[in-house]
C-alpha angles and dihedrals in degrees: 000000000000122000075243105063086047098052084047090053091049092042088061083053104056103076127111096257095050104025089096094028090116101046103116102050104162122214134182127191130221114195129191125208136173119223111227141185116253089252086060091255110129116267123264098196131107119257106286110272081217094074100045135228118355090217101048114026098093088198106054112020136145131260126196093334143045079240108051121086127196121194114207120200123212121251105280137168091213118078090195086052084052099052098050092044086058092043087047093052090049089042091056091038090059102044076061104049100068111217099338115109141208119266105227099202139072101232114066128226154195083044101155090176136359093235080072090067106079125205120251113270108223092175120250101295115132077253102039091050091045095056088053091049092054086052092050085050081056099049092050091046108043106013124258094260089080090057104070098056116112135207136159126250126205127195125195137187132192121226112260085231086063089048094053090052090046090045092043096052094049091048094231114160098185118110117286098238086060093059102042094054088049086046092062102048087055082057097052090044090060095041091052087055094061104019082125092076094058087057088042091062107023103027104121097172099096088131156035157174112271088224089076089069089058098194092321114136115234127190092214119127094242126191115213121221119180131328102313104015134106136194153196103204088206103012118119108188120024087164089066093044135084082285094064150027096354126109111213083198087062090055096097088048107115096193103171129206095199090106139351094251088058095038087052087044095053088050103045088037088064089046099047100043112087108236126231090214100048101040095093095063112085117242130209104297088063118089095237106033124199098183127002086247159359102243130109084264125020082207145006088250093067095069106103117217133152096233124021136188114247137207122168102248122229116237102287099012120117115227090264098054090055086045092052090039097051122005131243110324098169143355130236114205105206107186107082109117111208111290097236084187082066139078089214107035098258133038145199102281092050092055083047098057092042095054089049096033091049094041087053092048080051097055103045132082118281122202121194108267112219121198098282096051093053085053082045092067087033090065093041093053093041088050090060095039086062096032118355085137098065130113104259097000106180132211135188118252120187093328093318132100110242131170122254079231101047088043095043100050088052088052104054094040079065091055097046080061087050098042092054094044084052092035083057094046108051082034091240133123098222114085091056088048079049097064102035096052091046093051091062085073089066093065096037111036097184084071077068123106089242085048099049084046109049087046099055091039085062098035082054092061095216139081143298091252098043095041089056089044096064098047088056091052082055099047087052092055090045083058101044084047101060137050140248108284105186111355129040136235095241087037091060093038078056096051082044101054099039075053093067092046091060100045082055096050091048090062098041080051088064120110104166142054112276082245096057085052094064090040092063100033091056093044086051088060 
């Protein structure tokens, strides 16, 4: 897209009757963190009776392992409210927790064996016992080290008065769900294109403990530091590379984002194929499963993508079936290591740069994307992952070779257009400082998280898992430190023992065998 077709876009914007049409986007945080012993090494506890039940506390919950915690915000306009909502739910975690502490990076360490990772407990609903049992399928797929790795997601939504002035200036008649589901994947079409520049600017993975590898072979041009530590000179997210949250078995899964009808069949299509690789573990009609099934994926939920469509799902409906019921209602962006530089993982400026970075991928233009060009961002991404941070590194760009600066620099000129139409419109000066200041990494990438990082982790003098471990020592002591912003202590042991209520009540709510229940759930979709 041409500098032209966006100012036209914002031009159309500029009225009276659309200039604040996209005050009001709404936005919720998902942060990951691993529970660790005060030596560094992962925690062996159970869950912390203090928070409540992992299933059904919407606030502080589990992802893959018993260990590690993910705290989940409410939907908020306002990114600050956010932000001390998520800082309240760690603060309370922690004071939980007794003296175990909160990993603040994405990649784990002092790991000496998977076994020591252990899978999430859910209790011993149908659900609950449903959702341990997919773990146990993960850890049988893909190995348990993967498992342990954190990042932050981060879901946003636009106001539907900003989707009935997009929809107005473009003269479409359709219904405005259609469109703005269209109007999403167009979105996501864009973001996957330059999803490289997310991990370019926020990637905080440049290195690990060489535990993790855990006798695999890389091919990574890794930099040793000390005695435990590895590192890409120039890399930027290991935790998005082939190190990471990828699935070499998903590879040959061509799930499309040209229209919502492609994007569900993709989907249903993997979890409904039996898989060669996985047809040797027993699933859950055997009496000791390994997986709940045989298929490419045992759920929707396993593909792994940097940015997915969203839809609240009904009691009982998969992700698909709301999407097909109802449209997009919201997207998740996937691809955010943990911020190491925040308290709580993420911080303002980088709110600030999604909500104009994703708004920008939502006004341009938005060509379909075919198989190649999807491999195409993949490359590029995984170019920038290994080394983003080199002099001239070059990635390909429709076909054409194109450097990360050049590219870059074009890209960022565009946002500056975006930032002023949304500074005008919430009547505020940040999101254009934003995206100066931000612009300025481009050119320097040691102003880069991964250069920040890469440079502190050699000035310390030790190594990746010390370093991390005393950050976390200091983020412990922030929280202590300061008080609740938005929630109260007694506020969030209230959310976590009606929790553990409601976990009861769902199992006393069961009336058929657990394998009846997956019975029922897999015909149903």
């Amino acid at each position: 897209m041409t500098t032209h077709d966006l100012t036209k876009a914002l031009t159309a914007l500029a009225p009276e009757q659309h200039k604040y049409a996209i005050k009001g986007i709404q936005r919720g945080i998902e942060r990951e963190a691993l529970r660790i012993q005060p030596n560094g090494t992962i925690s062996q506890q159970a869950h912390p009776i203090g928070v409540g039940c992992a299933l059904t506390n919407g606030h502080i919950t589990t992802d893959f392992s018993e260990s590690l915690l993910e705290f989940i915000t409410p939907v908020s306009g306002s990114a600050e409210e956010t932000l001390n909502q998520l800082h309240d739910l760690q603060k309370f975690t922690l004071s939980q927790m007794g003296d175990e502490l909160l990993w603040p990076i994405s990649m784990p360490c002092f790991i000496e064996h998977q076994d020591d990772i252990a899978l999430a407990q859910f209790g011993d609903s149908n659900i609950g016992r449903m959702k341990t049992l997919y773990r146990e399928g993960l850890k049988n797929r893909y190995g348990s080290m993967m498992q342990a790795i954190a990042g932050v997601h981060f879901n946003i939504s636009f106001p539907t008065s900003f989707w009935q002035s997009l929809q107005t200036i473009k003269g479409d008649t359709g219904s405005l769900q259609d469109f703005i589901s269209s109007g999403y994947l167009g979105l996501i079409r864009n973001f996957k294109r330059e999803l490289w520049l997310i991990s370019y600017l926020f990637g905080a993975s440049p290195a690990l403990c060489n535990s993790f590898l855990q006798g695999r072979s890389t091919d990574l041009p890794f930099k040793k530091l000390g005695k435990g530590t590895l590192y890409l000179e120039t890399g930027t997210a290991l935790r998005l590379g082939n190190l990471g949250y990828t699935n070499s078995a998903q590879s040959s899964l061509k799930v499309m984002y040209n229209s919502l009808e492609e994007y569900v069949a993709g989907l249903k299509a993997a979890i409904n194929s039996p898989s060669d690789i996985y047809d040797q573990l027993a699933d859950y009609k055997d009496a000791q499963p390994k997986q709940l099934n045989k298929n490419v994926l045992q759920i929707e939920n396993e593909f792994y993508s940097p940015i997915r469509p969203k839809r609240n799902a009904n009691s009982g409906e998969t992700p698909t079936d709301a999407l097909l019921r109802g449209g997009i209602e919201y997207i998740e962006i996937r691809a955010l290591d943990v911020n190491p530089f925040a308290a709580t993982g993420i911080d303002i400026e980088q709110i600030h740069f999604l909500d104009v970075f994703l708004t920008y991928c939502l006004l341009k233009d938005s060509p379909t994307m075919d198989w190649d060009s999807q491999q195409r961002s993949t490359a590029n991404l995984d170019t920038v992952v290994s080394e983003g941070r080199a002099a001239q590194v070059m990635l390909n760009r429709s076909g054409e070779a194109c450097s990360l600066a050049t590219w870059g620099t074009e890209i960022f000129t565009q946002l500056q257009h975006v930032a002023a139409y949304m500074d005008e419109a919430y009547g505020v000066s940040y999101y254009s400082a934003t995206i100066t200041r931000l612009s300025q990494w481009v050119a320097d990438p040691e102003l880069t998280y991964s250069g920040r990082y890469v440079k502190q982790l050699k000035e310390s003098g030790v190594d990746n898992g010390h370093f991390a471990l005393a950050l976390a020592r200091n983020y412990q002591e922030s929280h202590e430190n300061t008080p609740y912003y938005v929630y109260s202590d007694s506020y969030l042991k209230q959310q976590a023992e009606q929790s553990i209520v409601a976990e009861k009540a769902l199992k006393a709510a069961d009336n058929v065998t657990f394998n009846a229940f997956l019975d029922a759930y897999f015909n149903a979709n």
